[in-house]
C-alpha positions in Angstrom: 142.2 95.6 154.3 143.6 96.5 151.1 143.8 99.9 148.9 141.5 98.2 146.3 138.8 96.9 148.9 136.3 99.8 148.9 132.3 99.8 150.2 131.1 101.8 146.9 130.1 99.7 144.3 132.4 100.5 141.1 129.0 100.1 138.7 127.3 102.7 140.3 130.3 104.9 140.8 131.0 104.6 136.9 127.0 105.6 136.8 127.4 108.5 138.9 130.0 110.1 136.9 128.4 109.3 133.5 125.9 111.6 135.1 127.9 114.1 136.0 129.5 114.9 132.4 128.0 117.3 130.1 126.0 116.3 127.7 127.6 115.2 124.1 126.2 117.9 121.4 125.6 116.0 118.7 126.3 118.1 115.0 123.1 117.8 113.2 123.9 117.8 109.0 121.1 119.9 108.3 123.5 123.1 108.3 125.8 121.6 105.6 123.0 120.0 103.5 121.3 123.3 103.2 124.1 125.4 102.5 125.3 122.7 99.6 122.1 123.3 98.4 121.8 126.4 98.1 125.3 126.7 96.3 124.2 124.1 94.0 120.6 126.4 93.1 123.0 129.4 92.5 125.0 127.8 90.2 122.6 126.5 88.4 120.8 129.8 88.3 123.6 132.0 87.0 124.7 128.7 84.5 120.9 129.4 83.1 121.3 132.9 83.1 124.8 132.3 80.9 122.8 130.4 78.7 119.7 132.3 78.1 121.6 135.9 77.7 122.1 137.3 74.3 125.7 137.9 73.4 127.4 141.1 73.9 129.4 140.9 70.6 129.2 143.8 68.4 131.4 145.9 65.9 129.2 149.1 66.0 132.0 150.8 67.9 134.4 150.1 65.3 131.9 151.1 62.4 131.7 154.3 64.3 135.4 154.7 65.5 137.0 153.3 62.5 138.2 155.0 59.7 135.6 154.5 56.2 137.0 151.7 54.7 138.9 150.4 57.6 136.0 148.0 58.6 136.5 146.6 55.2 139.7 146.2 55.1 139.4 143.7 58.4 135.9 142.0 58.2 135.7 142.2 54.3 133.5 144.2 52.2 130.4 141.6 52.3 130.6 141.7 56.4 131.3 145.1 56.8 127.3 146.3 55.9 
């Protein structure tokens, strides 16, 4: 009798140890889709938000700070009022 003669079927030996392994956790893409999409409703909410606020430019400081006649002498006299 040989090394390689043995009484246990290799099939069901191959079986048994399938059995035996832990289970294979499987990654689900829900985690990733959600979090893409929530990046992508963020960015489009502040992108809106750009677009929809007034802008914040304004020379009332430098009317106020400014010298009289110094407003003039940058924006012109027709700007300046």
């Amino acid at each position: 009798m040989s090394v390689h003669d043995s009484a246990v079927d290799p099939a069901a030996l191959a079986f048994a140890r399938a059995l035996l392994r832990p289970p294979v956790r499987r990654e689900t893409l829900w985690s990733p889709l959600l979090a893409s999409a929530f990046a992508a409703m963020a960015a489009l909410a502040l992108a809106t938000a750009m677009l929809m606020s007034p802008p914040l430019i304004s020379d009332a400081p430098v009317r106020h700070l400014a010298k009289p006649g110094a407003v003039d002498a940058v924006l012109g006299p027709e700007k300046s009022r």
